[in-house]
C-alpha positions as CSV (number, residue, x, y, z in Angstrom):
1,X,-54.2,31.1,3.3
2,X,-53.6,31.9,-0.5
3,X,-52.2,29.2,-2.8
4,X,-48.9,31.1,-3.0
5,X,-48.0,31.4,0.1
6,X,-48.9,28.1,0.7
7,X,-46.6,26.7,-1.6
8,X,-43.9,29.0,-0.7
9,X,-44.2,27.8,3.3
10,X,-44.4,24.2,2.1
11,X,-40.7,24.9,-0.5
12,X,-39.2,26.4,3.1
13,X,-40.7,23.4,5.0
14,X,-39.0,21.1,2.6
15,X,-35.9,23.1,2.4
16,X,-35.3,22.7,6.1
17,X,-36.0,18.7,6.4
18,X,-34.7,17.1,2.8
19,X,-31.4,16.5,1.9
20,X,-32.2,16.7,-1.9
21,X,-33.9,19.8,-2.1
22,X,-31.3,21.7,0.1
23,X,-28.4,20.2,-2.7
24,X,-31.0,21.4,-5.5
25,X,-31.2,25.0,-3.5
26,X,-28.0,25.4,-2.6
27,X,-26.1,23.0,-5.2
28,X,-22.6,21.4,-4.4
29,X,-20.3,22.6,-1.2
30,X,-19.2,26.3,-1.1
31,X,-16.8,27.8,1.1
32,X,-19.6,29.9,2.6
33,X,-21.9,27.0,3.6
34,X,-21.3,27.5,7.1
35,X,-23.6,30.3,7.0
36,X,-26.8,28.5,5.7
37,X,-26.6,25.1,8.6
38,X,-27.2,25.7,12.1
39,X,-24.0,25.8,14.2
40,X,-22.9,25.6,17.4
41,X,-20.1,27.9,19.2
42,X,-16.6,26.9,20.5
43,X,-16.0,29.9,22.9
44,X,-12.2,30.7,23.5
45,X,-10.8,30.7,26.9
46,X,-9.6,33.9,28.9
47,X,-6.2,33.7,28.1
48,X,-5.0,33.7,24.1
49,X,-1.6,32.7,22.9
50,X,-0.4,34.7,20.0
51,X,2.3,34.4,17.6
52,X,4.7,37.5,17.0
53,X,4.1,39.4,14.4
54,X,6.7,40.8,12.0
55,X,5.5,40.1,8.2
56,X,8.5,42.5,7.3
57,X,10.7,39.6,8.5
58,X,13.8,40.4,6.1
59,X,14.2,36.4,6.3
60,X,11.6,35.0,4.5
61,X,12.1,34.0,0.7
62,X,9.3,33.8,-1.5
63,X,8.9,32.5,-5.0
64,X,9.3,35.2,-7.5
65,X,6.8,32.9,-9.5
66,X,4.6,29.4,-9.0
67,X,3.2,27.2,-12.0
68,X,-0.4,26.8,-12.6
69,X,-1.3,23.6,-13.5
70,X,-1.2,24.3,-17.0
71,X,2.2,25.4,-15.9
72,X,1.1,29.4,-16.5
73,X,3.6,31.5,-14.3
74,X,2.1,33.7,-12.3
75,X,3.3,35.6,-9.0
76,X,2.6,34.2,-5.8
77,X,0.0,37.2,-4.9
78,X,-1.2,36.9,-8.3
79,X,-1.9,33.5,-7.8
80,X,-3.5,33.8,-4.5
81,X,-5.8,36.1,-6.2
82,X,-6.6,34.0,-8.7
83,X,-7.8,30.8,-6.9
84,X,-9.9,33.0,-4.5
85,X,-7.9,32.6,-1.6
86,X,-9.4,33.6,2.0
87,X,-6.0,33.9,3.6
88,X,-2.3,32.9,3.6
89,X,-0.2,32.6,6.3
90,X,3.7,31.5,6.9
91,X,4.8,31.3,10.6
92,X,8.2,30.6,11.6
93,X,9.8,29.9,15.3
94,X,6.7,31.2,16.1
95,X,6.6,34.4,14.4
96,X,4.1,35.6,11.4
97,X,6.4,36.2,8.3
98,X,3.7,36.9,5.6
99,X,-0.2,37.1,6.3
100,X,-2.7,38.4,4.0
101,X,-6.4,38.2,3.5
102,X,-8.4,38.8,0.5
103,X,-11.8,39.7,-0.6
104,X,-13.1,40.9,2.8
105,X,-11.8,38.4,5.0
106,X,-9.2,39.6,7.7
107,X,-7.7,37.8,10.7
108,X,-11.0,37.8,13.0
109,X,-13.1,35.9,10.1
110,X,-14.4,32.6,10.4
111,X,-13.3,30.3,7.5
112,X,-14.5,27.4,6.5
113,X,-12.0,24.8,6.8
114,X,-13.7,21.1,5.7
115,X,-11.6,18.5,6.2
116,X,-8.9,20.1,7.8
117,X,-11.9,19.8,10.5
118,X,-10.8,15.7,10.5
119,X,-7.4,16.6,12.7
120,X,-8.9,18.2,15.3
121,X,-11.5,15.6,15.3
122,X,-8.7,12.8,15.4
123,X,-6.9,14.7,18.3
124,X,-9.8,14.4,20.3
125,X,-9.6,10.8,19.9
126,X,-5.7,10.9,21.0
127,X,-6.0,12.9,23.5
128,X,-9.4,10.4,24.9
129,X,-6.9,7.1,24.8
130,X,-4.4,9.4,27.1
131,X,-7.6,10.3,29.5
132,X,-7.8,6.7,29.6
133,X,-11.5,6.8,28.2
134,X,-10.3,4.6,25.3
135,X,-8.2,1.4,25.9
136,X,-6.8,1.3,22.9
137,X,-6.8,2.3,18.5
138,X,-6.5,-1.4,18.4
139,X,-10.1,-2.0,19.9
140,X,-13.1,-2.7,18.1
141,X,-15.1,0.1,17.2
142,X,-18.3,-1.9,18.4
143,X,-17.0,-1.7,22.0
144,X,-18.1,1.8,21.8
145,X,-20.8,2.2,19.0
146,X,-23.1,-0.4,20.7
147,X,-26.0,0.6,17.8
148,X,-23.9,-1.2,15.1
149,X,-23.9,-4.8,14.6
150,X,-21.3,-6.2,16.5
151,X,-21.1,-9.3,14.4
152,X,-20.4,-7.6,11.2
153,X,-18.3,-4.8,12.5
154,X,-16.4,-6.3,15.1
155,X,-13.3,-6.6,12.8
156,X,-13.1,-2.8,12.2
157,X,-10.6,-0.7,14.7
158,X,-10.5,3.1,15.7
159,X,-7.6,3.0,14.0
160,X,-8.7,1.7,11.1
161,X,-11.3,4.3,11.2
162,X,-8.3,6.8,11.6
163,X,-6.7,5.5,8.8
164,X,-9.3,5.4,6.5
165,X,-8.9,1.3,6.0
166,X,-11.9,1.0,7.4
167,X,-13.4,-1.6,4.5
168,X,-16.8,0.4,5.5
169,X,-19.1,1.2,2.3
170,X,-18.2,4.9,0.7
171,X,-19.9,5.9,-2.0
172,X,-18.2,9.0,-3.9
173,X,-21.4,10.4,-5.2
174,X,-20.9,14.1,-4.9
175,X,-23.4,15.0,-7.3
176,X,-26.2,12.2,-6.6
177,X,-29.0,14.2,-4.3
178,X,-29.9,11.2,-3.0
179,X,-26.1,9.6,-2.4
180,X,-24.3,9.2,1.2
181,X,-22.3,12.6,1.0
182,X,-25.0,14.4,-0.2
183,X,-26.9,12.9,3.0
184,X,-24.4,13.4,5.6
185,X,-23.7,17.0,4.4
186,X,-27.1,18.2,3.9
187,X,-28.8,16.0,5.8
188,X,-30.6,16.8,9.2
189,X,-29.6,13.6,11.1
190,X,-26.5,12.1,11.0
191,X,-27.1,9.3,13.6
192,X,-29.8,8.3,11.8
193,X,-27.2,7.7,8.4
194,X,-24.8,5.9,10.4
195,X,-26.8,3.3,11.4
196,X,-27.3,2.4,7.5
197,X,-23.7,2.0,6.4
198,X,-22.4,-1.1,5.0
199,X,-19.4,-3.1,4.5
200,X,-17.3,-3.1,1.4
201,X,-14.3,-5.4,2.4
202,X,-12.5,-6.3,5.1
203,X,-10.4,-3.6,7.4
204,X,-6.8,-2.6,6.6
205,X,-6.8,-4.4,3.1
206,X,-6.9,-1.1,1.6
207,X,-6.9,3.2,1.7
208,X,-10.3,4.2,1.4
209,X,-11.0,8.0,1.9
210,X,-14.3,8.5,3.6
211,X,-16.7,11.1,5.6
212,X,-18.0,8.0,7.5
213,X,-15.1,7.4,9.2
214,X,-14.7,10.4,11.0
215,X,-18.2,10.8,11.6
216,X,-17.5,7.4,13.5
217,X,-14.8,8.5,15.2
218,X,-17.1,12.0,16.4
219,X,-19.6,9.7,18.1
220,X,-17.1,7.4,20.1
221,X,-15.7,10.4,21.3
222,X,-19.4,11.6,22.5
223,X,-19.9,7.9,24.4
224,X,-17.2,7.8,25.6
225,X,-17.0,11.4,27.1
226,X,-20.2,12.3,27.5
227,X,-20.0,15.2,26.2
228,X,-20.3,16.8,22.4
229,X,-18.0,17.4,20.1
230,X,-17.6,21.0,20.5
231,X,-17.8,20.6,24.0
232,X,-14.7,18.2,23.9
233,X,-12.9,20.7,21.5
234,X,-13.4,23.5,23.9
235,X,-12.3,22.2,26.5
236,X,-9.5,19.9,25.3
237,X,-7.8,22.1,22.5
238,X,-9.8,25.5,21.9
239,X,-8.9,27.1,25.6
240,X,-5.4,25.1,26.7
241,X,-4.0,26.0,22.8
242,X,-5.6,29.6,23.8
243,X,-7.2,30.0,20.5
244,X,-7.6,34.2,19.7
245,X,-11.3,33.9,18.7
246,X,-13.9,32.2,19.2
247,X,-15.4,29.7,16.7
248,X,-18.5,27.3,15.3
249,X,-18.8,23.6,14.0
250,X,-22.2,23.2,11.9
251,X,-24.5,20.6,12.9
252,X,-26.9,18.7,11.2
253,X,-30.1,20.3,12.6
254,X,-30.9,22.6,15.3
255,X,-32.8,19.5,16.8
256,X,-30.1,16.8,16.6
257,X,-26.8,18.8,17.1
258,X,-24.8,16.7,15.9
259,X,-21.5,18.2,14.4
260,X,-20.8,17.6,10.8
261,X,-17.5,16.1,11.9
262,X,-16.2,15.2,8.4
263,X,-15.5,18.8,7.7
264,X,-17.6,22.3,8.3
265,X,-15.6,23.5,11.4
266,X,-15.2,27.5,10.9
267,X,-12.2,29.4,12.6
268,X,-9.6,31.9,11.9
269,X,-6.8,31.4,9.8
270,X,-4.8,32.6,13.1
271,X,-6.5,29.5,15.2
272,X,-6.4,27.2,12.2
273,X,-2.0,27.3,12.5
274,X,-2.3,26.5,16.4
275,X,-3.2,22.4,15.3
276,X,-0.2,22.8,13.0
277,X,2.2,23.9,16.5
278,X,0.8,22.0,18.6
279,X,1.6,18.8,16.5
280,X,4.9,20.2,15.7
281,X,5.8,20.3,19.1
282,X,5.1,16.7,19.6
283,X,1.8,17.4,21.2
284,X,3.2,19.8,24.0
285,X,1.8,23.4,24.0
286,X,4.2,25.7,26.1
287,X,4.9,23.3,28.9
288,X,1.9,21.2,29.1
289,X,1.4,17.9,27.1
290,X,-2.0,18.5,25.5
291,X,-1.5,14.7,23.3
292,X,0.8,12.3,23.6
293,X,4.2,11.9,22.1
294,X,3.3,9.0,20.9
295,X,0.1,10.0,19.1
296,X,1.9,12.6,17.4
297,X,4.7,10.0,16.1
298,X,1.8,8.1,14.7
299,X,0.3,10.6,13.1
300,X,3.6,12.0,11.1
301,X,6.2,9.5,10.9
302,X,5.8,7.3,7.9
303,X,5.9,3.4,8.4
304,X,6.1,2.2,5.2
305,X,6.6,3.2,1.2
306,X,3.6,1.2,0.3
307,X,-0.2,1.2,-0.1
308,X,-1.3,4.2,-0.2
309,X,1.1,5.5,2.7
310,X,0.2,8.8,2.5
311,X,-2.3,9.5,5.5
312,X,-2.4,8.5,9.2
313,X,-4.3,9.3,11.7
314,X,-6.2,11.7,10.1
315,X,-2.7,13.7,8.5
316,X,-1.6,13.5,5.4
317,X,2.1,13.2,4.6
318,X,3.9,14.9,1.8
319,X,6.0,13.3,-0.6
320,X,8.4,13.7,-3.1
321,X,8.9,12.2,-6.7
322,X,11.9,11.1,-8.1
323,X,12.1,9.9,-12.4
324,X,14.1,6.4,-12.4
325,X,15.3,5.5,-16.0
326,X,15.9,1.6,-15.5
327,X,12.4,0.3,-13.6
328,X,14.2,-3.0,-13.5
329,X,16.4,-2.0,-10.3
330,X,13.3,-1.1,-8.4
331,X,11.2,-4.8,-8.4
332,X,8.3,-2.9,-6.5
333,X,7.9,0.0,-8.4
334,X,4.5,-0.1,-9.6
335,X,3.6,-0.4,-5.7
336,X,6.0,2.5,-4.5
337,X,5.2,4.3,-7.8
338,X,4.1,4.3,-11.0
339,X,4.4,5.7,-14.4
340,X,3.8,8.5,-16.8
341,X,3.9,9.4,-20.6
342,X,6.3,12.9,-21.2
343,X,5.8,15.2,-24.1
344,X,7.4,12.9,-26.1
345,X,4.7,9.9,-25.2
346,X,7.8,7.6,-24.2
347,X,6.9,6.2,-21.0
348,X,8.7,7.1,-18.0
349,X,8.5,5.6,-14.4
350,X,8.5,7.1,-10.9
351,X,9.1,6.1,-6.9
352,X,8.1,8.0,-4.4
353,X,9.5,9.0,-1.3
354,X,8.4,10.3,2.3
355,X,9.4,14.4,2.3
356,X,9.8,15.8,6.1
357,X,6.4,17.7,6.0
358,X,3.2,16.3,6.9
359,X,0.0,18.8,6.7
360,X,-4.3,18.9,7.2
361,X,-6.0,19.5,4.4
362,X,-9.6,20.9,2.8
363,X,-11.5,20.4,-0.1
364,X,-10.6,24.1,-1.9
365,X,-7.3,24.0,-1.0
366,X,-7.5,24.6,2.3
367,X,-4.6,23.6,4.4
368,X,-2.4,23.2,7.7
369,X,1.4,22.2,6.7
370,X,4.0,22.0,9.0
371,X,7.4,21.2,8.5
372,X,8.7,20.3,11.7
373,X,13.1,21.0,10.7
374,X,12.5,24.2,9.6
375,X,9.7,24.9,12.3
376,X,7.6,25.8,9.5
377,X,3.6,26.2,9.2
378,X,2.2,27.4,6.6
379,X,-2.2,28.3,6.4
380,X,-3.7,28.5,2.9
381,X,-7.8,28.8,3.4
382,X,-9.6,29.6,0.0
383,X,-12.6,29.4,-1.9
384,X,-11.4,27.2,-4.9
385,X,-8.1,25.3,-6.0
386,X,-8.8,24.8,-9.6
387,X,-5.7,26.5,-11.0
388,X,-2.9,25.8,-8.7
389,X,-2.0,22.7,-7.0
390,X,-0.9,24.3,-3.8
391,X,0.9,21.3,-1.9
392,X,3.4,22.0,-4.3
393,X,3.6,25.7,-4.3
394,X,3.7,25.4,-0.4
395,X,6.7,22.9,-1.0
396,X,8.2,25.4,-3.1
397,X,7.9,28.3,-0.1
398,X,9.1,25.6,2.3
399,X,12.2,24.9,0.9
400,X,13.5,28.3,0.1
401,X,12.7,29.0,3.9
């Protein structure tokens, strides 16, 4: 065997089995990563539900412009454009009022969808408690992880897990080859990294955002089913929400299988919206209950102003901001708020309040909003959000609709 080829076998070997040399090859996430991990396939059932079609709908308002984040106007195509969007979608009462798909994609593609993966994931988990396979989000997550150390994780909940209030280590290290992220996404076996995580501080003190948590959550629901991930999706949401196509979740190796359950589940856009009904139905699809009412309640009502209130469940809620010129009526401002510096560097305070929308969402801008009075969902799946912040151009199509 020459030297070169040697070497070259040796790079592909390497490539395959280390977590740092597959971030050096293939550097940080990209919306087409799906394509270099190993997956495994989510097959639709027999029988597809689909929305009604008319994207000539004479009903629908759009913007006739939406602010960059350097507060450029641009049109709402334009902008679409610009922040490499994979598709757009608004659905109302069921019917498609505006879909378009750029750069290649159309309504059969698989798109990556990161963390809006986490709501499926967390459905599973609702929909395991109504089976009866979990007694409760109040138990301890060692009942069912029987690998971790019971004394030092007995304190932490499912639904802390859900919540992300965990208290369990999370190291934001995007960029460190050799970090936890970096592990768990390029990695080849995830069960292996979950046996080394640590604890930060106690549960429920605080909002933590964190891969680990859901990747928690993805193995109770395989002890406690018996089954994989995909498997559970399949059979639990894919086929009774009778997705149109059929679609992957990468896994950590072809040898481990075990989902990356953080993110990297790839679907259509189409597919992607049927999470967003399903939940805006209160967990009822046609006429069967697929979750519970009362999952669904948890998941979108907010409970309280404070904290960090923003996520349950594995949704996040949307808000809304409101400028308050005497900060001495509102005692708990800096908890319900906070402040900013206008143009004028004079210091102005805020509060925050729930808005009626609650939505999954992606790194890139992906996202699944639904606004359950206006029986709204709206899909945005893209390759980049660097110029727009679209929760807030969503907002803005929202309310005029």
């Amino acid at each position: 065997m020459s030297k070169k080829l040697f070497f070259y076998l040796s790079f592909i070997y390497v490539l395959s089995s280390c977590h740092a040399a597959r971030f050096f090859a293939w550097n940080v996430a990209n919306h087409d990563d799906y394509k270099k991990f190993h997956n495994v396939s989510i097959k639709k059932g027999k029988k597809s539900f689909f929305f009604k079609n008319n994207t000539n709908h004479n009903s629908l308002i759009l913007p006739k412009e939406v602010a960059s984040k350097k507060k450029h106007l641009f049109t709402l195509d334009a902008a679409l454009k610009k922040d490499k969007t994979a598709a757009f979608l608004i659905i109302k009462n069921d019917c498609i009022l505006y879909e378009k798909y750029f750069d290649g994609f159309d309504k059969s593609s698989l798109l990556a969808s990161f963390s809006v993966s986490k709501s499926f994931l967390a459905t599973m988990i609702g929909i395991a408690i109504d089976d009866g396979l979990i007694h409760s989000v109040k138990d301890p997550i060692t009942n069912y992880l029987p690998n971790l150390n019971k004394e030092k994780f007995q304190n932490i909940s499912i639904e802390n897990l859900l919540n992300m209030r965990s208290g369990i280590n999370s190291r934001k290290d995007f960029l460190n080859p050799f970090g936890q992220l970096v592990k768990m996404y390029y990695g080849t076996n995830i069960r292996k990294y979950m046996r080394q995580i640590k604890i930060k501080r106690e549960p429920n003190i605080s909002y933590e955002y964190s891969n680990v948590n859901s990747q928690l959550l993805a193995i109770i629901l395989e002890n406690v089913t018996g089954k994989s991930v995909e498997k559970n999706l399949e059979e639990k949401i894919w086929k009774p929400l009778g997705m149109e196509f059929n679609a992957t979740w990468s896994v950590d190796s072809k040898k481990h299988k075990m989902v990356k359950a953080f993110c990297c589940m790839n679907a259509s856009a189409r597919d992607y919206a049927k999470i967003g009904r399903l939940y805006l139905n209160h967990g009822k699809w046609n006429n069967k209950q697929i979750v519970s009412k009362s999952w669904v309640d948890k998941a979108t009502n907010i409970t309280s102003t404070k904290n960090d209130f923003r996520y349950a469940y594995h949704w996040k809620h949307s808000v809304t901001y409101e400028v308050v010129t005497d900060s001495t009526k509102y005692p708990d401002l800096y908890v319900d708020g906070g402040y900013f510096f206008d143009k004028n560097n004079v210091k102005q305070h805020f509060i925050i309040y729930p808005y009626p929308a609650f939505f999954a969402i992606g790194i890139f801008g992906q996202f699944v909003y639904v606004y359950p009075e206006k029986d709204l969902i709206i899909v945005r799946l893209g390759k980049t959000d660097k110029t727009f912040e679209w929760e807030d151009i969503i907002k803005q199509i929202a309310e005029l609709n």
